[in-house]
KOLGU-936815 format. One record per residue (C-alpha): residue number from 1; residue in three letters; x, y, z. Coordinates in steps of 0.05 Angstrom, whole numbers, plus 5000, padded with zeros to 4 digits. Each point is the difference from the previous one (the first is absolute). Layout:
! KOLGU-936815
{NUM, 'ALA', {X, Y, Z}}
...
END
This chain:
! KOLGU-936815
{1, 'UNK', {5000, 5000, 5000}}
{2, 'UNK', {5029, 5065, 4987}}
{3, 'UNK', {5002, 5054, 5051}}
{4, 'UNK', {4975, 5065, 4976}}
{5, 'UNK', {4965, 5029, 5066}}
{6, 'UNK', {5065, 5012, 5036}}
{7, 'UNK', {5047, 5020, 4945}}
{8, 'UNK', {5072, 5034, 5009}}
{9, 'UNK', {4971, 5067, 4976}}
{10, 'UNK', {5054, 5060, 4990}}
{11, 'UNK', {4959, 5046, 4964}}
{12, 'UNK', {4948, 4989, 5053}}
{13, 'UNK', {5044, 5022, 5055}}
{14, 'UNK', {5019, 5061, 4960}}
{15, 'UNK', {5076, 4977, 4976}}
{16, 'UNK', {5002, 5003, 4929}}
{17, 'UNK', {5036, 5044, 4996}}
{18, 'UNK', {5071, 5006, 5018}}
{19, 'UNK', {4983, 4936, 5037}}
{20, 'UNK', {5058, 4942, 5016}}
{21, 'UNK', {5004, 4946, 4951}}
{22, 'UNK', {4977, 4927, 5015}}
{23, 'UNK', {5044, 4941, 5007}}
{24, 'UNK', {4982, 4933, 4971}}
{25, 'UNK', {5035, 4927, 5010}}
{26, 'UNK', {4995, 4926, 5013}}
{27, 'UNK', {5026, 4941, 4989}}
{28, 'UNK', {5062, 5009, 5053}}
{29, 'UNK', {4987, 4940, 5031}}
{30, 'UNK', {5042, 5015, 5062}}
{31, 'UNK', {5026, 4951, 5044}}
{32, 'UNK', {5075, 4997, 5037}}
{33, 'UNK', {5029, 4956, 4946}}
{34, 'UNK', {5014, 5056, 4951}}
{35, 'UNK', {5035, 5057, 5040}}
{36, 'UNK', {5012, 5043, 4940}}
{37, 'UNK', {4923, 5007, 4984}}
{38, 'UNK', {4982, 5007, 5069}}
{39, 'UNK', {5050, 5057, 4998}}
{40, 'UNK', {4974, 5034, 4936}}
{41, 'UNK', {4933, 5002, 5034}}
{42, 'UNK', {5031, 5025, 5068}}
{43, 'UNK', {5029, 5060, 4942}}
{44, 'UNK', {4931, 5008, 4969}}
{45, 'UNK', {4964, 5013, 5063}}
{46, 'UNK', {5059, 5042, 5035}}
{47, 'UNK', {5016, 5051, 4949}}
{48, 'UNK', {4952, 4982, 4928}}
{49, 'UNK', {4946, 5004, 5027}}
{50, 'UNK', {5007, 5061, 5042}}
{51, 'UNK', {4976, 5039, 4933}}
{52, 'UNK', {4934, 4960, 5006}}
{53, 'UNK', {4929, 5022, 5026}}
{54, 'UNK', {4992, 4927, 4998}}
{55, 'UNK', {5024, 4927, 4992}}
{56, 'UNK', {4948, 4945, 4972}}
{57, 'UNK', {5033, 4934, 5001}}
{58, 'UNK', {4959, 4952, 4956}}
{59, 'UNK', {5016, 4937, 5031}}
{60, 'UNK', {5060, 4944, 5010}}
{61, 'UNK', {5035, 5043, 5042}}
{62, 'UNK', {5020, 4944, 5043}}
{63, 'UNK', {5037, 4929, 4963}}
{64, 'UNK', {4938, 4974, 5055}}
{65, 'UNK', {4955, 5014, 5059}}
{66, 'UNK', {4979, 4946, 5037}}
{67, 'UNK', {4963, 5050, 5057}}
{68, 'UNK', {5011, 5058, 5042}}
{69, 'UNK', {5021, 4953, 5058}}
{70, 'UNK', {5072, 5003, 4967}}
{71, 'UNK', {5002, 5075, 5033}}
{72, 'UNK', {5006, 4960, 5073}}
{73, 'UNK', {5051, 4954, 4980}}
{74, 'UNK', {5053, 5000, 5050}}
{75, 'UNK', {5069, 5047, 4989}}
{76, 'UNK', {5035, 4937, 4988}}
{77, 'UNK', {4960, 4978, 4934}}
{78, 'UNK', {5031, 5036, 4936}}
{79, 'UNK', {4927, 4996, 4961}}
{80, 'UNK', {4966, 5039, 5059}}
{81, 'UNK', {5049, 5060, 5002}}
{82, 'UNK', {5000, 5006, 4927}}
{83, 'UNK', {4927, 5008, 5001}}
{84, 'UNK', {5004, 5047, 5055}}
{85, 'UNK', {5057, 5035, 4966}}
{86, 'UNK', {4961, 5015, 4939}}
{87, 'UNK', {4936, 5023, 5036}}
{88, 'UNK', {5038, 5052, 5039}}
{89, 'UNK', {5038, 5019, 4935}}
{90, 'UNK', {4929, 5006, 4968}}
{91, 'UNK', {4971, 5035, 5069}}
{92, 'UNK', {5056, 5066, 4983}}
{93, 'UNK', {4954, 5019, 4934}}
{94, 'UNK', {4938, 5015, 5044}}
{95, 'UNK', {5048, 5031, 5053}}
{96, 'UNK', {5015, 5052, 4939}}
{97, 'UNK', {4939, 5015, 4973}}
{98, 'UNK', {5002, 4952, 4941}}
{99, 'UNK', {4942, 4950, 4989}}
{100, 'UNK', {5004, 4930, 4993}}
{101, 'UNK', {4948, 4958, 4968}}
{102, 'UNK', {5015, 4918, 4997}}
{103, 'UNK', {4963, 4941, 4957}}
{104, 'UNK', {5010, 4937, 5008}}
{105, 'UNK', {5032, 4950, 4945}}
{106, 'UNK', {5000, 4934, 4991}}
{107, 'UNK', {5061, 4992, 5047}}
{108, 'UNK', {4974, 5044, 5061}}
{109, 'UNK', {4929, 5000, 4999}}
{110, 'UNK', {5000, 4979, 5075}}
{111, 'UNK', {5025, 5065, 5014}}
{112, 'UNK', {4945, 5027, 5060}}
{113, 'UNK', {4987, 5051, 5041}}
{114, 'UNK', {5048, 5001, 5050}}
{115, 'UNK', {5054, 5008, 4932}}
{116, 'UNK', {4963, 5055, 4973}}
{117, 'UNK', {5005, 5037, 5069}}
{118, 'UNK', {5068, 4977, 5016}}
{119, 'UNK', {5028, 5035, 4933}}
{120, 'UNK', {4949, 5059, 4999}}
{121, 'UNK', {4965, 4981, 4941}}
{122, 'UNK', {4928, 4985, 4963}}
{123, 'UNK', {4984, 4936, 4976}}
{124, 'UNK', {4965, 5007, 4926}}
{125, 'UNK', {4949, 4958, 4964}}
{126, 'UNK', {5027, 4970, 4937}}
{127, 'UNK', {4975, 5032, 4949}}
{128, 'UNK', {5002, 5067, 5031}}
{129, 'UNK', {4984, 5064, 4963}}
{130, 'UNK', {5037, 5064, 5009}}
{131, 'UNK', {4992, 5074, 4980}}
{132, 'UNK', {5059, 5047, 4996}}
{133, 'UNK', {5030, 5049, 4953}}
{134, 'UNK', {4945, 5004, 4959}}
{135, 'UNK', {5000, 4922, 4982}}
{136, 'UNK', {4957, 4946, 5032}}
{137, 'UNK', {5039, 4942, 5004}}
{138, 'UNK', {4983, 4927, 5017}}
{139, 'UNK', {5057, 4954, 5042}}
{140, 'UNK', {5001, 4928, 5005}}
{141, 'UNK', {5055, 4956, 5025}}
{142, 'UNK', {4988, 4962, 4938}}
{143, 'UNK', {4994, 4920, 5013}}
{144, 'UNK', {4922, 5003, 5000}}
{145, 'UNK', {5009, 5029, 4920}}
{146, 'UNK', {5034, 4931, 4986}}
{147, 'UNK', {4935, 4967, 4980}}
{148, 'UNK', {5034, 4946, 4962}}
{149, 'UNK', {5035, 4965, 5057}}
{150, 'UNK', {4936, 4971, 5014}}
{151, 'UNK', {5038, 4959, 5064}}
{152, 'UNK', {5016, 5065, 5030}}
{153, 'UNK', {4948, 5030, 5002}}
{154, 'UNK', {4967, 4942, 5036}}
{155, 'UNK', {5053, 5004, 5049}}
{156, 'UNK', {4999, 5078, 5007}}
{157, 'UNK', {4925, 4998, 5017}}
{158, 'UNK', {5010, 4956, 5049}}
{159, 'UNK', {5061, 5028, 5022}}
{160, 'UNK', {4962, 5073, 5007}}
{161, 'UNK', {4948, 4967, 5045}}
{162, 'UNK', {4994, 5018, 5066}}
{163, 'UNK', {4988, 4932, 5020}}
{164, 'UNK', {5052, 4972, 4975}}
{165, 'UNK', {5041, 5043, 5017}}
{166, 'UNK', {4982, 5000, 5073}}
{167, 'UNK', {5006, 4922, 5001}}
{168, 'UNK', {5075, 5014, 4980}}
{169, 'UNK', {5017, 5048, 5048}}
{170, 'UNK', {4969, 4954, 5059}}
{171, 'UNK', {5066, 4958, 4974}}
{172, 'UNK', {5066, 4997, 5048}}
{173, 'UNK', {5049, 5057, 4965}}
{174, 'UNK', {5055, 4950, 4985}}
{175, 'UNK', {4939, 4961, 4961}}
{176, 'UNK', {4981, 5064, 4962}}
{177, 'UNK', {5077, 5015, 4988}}
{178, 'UNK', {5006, 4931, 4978}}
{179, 'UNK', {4946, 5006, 4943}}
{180, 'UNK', {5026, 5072, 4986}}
{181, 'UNK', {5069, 4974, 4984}}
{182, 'UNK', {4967, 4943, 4956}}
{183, 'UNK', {4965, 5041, 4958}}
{184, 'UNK', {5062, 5056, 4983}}
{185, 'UNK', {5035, 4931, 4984}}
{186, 'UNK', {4953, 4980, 4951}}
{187, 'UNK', {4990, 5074, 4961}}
{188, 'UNK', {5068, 5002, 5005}}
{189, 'UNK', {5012, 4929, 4956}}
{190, 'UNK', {4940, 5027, 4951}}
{191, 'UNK', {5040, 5073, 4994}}
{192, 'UNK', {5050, 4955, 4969}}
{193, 'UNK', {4948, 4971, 4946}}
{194, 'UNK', {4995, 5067, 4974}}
{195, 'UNK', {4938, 5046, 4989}}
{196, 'UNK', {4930, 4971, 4965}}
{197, 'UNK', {4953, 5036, 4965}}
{198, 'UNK', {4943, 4971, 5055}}
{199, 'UNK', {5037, 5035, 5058}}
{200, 'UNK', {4995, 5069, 4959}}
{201, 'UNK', {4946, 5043, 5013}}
{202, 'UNK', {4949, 4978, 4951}}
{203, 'UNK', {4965, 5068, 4952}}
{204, 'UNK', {4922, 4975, 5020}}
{205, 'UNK', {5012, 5014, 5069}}
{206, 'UNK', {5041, 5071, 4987}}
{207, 'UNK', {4946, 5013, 4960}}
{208, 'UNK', {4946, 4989, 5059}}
{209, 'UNK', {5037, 5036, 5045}}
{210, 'UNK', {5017, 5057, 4961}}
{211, 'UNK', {4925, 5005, 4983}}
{212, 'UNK', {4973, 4974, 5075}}
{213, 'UNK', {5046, 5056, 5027}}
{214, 'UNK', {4978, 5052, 4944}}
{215, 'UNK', {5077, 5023, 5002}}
{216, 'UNK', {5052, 5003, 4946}}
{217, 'UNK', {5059, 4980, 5039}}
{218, 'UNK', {5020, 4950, 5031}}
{219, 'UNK', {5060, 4983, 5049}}
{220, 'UNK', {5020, 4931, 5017}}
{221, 'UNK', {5052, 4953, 5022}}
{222, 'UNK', {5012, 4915, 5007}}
{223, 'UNK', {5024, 4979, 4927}}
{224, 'UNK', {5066, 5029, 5014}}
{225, 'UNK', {4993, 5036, 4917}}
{226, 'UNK', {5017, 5064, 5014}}
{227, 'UNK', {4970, 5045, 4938}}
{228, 'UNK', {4959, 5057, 4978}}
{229, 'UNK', {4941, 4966, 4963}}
{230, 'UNK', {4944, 5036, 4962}}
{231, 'UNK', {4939, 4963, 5001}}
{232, 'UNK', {4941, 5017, 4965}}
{233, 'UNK', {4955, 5027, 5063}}
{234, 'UNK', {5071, 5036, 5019}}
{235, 'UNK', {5066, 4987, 5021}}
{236, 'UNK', {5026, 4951, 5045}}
{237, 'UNK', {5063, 5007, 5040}}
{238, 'UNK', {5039, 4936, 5030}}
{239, 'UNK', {5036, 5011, 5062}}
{240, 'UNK', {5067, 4970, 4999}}
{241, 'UNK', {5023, 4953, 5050}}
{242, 'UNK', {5058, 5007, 5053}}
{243, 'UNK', {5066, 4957, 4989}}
{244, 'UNK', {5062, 5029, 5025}}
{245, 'UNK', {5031, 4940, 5023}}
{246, 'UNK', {4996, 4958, 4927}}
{247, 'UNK', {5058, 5008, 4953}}
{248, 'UNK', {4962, 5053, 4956}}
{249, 'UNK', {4962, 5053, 5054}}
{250, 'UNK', {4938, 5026, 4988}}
{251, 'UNK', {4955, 5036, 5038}}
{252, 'UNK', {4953, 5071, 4990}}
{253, 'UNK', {4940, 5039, 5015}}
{254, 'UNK', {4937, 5041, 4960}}
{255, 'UNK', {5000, 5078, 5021}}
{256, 'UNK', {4935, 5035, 4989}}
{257, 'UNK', {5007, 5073, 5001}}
{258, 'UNK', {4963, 5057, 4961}}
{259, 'UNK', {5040, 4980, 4933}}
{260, 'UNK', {4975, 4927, 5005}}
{261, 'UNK', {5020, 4938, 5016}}
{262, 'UNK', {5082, 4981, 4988}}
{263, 'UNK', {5040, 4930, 5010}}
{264, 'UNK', {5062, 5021, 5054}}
{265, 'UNK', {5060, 4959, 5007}}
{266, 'UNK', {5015, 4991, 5070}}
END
């Protein structure tokens, strides 16, 4: 469902003018195993992002989340004081004025409450529709646009159900760590496969959200194909993916400002 009532309005507030651009990324997919990423982010939100009004972070942010219990992990446990390392680090935008909005991904969608007020930030529905600089703009993380991966969609609708996802968290931590670790292992070995057309984003279901959202842009993450594409309801803009640690980096954001939208190297 896309969210339209409660939309990041700028105009609305009265900024459109000379406001602070907006900050878009995903797909870092954070965890202590890749220092060099982690310290591109700790970069981004310490001195990039001090020219934002705000930061929207569309999801995969973390490698995984297996539930906002890891915060009370013990001093001793590495996993525990990363997370809590990276909330605080994420805590110093609101401390500054700067927004930040978070969706989940496929990765991190048992990110809760006690996350969201831990870093200072907003949780957003995926899709989620956004008005600023004269544009209305429509964000998803971008997994529920691959249609054609018909098995993961089953598992991301089960997956996204509260449900389910409160049997998982009645699990012992080591248990949920367990099954976390499993699954990295196994998108890992199918990373290695290479990319199929049926874990794209498919153009029936840009089309329906372009039209459901009655927007003609649209900001998205997950298939790691960073681009500029133009679509015919609008244009489409693929967040790239973090990977500073791999033997060719990558990594970026999307700033929105009053002369559009624009792909930054980090």
């Amino acid at each position: 469902m896309i969210d339209t009532k409660t939309s990041f309005d700028r105009e609305a507030a009265g900024a459109a003018n000379k406001a602070r651009p907006l900050f878009f990324i995903a797909d870092l997919h954070l965890s202590e195993a890749i220092p060099k990423t982690v310290a591109a982010f700790e970069h981004f939100i310490e001195v990039t992002a001090n020219d934002a009004d705000s930061v929207f972070i569309l999801g995969d942010l973390f490698e995984f989340w297996i539930g906002d219990d890891i915060l009370d992990g013990p001093a001793t446990d590495a996993r525990a004081d990363f997370a809590r390392r990276m909330t605080r680090l994420m805590h110093t935008l609101s401390e500054r004025g700067i927004g930040l909005y978070v969706m989940h991904g496929n990765r991190d969608f048992l990110l809760g409450k006690r996350f969201m007020k831990d870093a200072g930030a907003l949780p957003l529905p995926d899709p989620f529709v956004i008005t600023a600089f004269g544009k209305r703009i429509v964000l998803a993380h971008g997994d529920g646009l691959c249609t054609a991966d018909r098995a993961y969609q089953g598992f991301r609708a089960f997956a996204r159900n509260r449900f389910a996802q409160r049997l998982f968290l009645a699990l012992p931590l080591d248990t949920r760590l367990g099954i976390g670790q499993r699954m990295r292992t196994k998108s890992e070995g199918s990373r290695m496969t290479g990319i199929k057309a049926k874990y794209d984003v498919t153009r029936k279901a840009v089309s329906e959200l372009f039209i459901k959202s009655r927007t003609n842009t649209l900001i998205h993450g997950h298939t790691h194909r960073p681009a500029m594409h133009r679509e015919v309801e609008g244009v489409r803009w693929v967040l790239p993916d973090w990977e500073l640690d791999a033997n060719t980096p990558r990594g970026g954001y999307l700033r929105l400002d009053d002369e559009g939208v624009r792909a930054l190297p980090l």
